[in-house]
C-alpha positions in Angstrom: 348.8 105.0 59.6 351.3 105.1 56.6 348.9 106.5 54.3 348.2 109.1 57.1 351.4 110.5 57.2 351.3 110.2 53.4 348.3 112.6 53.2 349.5 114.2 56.0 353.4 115.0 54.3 351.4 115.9 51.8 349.1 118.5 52.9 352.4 120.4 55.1 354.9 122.0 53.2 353.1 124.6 51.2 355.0 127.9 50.8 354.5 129.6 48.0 350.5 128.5 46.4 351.1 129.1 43.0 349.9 127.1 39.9 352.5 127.4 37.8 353.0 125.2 35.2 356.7 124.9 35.8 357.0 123.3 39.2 358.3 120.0 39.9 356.4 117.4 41.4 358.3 117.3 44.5 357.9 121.1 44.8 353.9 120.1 44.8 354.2 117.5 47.1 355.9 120.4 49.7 352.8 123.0 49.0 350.4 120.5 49.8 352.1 119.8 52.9 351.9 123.4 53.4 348.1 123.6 52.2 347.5 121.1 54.9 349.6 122.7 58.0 347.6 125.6 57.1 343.8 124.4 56.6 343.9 125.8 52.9 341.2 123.2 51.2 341.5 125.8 48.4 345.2 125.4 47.8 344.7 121.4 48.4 342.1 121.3 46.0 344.4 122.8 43.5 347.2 120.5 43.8 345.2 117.4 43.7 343.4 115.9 40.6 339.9 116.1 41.9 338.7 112.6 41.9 342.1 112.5 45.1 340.7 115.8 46.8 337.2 114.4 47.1 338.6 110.5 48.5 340.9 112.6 50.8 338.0 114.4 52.8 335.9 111.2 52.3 338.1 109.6 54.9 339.8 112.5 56.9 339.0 115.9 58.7 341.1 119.0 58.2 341.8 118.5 61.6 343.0 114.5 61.3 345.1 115.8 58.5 346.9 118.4 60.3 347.4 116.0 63.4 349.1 113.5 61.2 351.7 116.1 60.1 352.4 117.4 63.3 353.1 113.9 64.5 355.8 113.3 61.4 357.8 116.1 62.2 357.7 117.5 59.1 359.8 116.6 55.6 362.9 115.6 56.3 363.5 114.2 52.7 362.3 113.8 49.1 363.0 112.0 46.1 362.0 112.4 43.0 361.2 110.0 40.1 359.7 111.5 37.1 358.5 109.8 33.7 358.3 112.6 30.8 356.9 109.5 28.6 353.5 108.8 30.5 353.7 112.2 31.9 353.7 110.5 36.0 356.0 111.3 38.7 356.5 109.5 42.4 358.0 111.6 44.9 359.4 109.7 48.0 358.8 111.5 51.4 360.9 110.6 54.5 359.5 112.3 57.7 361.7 113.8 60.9 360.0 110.9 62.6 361.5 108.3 60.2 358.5 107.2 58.6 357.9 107.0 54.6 355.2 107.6 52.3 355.2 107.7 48.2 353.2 110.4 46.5 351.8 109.8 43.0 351.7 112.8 40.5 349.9 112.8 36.8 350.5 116.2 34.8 346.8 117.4 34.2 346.8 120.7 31.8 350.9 121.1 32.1 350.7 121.1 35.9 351.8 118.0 38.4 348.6 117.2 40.5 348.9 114.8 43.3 346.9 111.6 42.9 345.9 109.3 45.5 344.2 105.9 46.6 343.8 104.9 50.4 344.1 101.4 52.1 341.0 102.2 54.1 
């Protein structure tokens, strides 16, 4: 359920779907929770390395994925831990609904793309 609401947080806070290069990982993490709230696979796709997009609709619907962030209550918090050295970032999500869920970033081609690996 954790990594639900992770993929979930992840996919609902998407305002503006750019891919500019200069936006920080937690500014990623909210467009993909945008993306998601949406149904935007597109803009998903493009703020997830690929190999994460593909393991993402492996396991879960559009539909799954919007349910989860509707039952988180939306971002409530974030937290951001970047490492300029091995070009990685973790952002720390905290939803309405008190759970938690860590998102994993990599910087492919100057921008921060979301990775991921599920428990399932």
């Amino acid at each position: 359920m954790k990594r639900m609401l992770f993929l979930l947080g992840l996919i609902s806070l998407i305002g503006i779907i750019g891919c500019g290069g200069g936006r920080s990982p937690g500014g990623v993490v909210r467009q993909l929770h945008v993306a998601v709230e949406r149904g935007d696979r597109n803009a998903i796709s493009d703020l997830m390395v690929s190999d994460a997009y593909e393991l993402l609709f492996k396991f879960y619907s559009m539909d799954e994925l919007q349910e989860m962030f509707e039952e988180s209550g939306g971002i409530s918090k974030m937290e951001e831990n970047i490492d300029r050295a091995s070009n990685t970032a973790s952002v720390e999500v905290t939803y309405r609904n008190g759970d938690t869920d860590t998102y994993d970033l990599v910087r492919e081609d100057g921008k921060w793309k979301v990775t991921l690996e599920l428990d399932k």
